[in-house]
N, C-alpha and C positions, 0 to 999 in steps of 0.2 A: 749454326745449329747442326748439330748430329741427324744426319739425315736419314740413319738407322731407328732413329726414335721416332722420325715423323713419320716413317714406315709402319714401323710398329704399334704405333698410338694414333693411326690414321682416324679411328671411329670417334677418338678423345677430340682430336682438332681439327678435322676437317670445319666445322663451323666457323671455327675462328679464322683458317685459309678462304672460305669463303667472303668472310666479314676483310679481310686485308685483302682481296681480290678479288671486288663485288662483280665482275665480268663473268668470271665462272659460273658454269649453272649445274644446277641441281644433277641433268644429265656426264657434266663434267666430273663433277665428282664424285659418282660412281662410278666411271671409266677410269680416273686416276686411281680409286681405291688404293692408295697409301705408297703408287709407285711415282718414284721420284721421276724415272726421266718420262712418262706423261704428263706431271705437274710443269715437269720445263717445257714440254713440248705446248700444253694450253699456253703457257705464259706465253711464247714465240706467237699463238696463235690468236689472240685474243687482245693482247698486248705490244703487237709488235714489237718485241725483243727482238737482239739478236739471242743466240745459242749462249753467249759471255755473259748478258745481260738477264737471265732468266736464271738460269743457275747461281749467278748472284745474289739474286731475287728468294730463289730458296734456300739458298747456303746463310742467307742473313736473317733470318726468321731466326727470332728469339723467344721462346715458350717458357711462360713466368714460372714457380715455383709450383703451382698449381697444374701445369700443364696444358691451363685453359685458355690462357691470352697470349695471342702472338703479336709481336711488332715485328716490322724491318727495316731496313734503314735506307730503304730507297730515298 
């Protein structure tokens, strides 16, 4: 995923980042507000990733034609 567009279209899918990473909380996801490398850092943190493994995590997120649903390929 262009990681420029989850930036941008944070308000659009943050729900659906939440729904494919039901660990995050409501507080996370105002503190990430659309920046990538806090999405990777919860992920490390929440999820015990490594650094490789988190950015994976968000580089794989795939947002359908709508914008609204994400998959990954964890």
């Amino acid at each position: 995923m262009d990681t420029n567009y989850l930036s941008a279209h944070w308000h659009q899918v943050k729900g659906s980042v939440r729904e494919q990473f039901g660990k995050l909380t409501d507080d996370d996801l105002l503190e990430i507000g659309g920046k990538i490398e806090v999405l990777v850092g919860k992920l490390q943190e929440h999820y015990d990733m490594s650094l490789e493994e988190a950015e994976a995590a968000v580089t794989g997120l795939k947002i359908d034609a709508e914008g609204m649903k994400l998959e990954t390929n964890l």
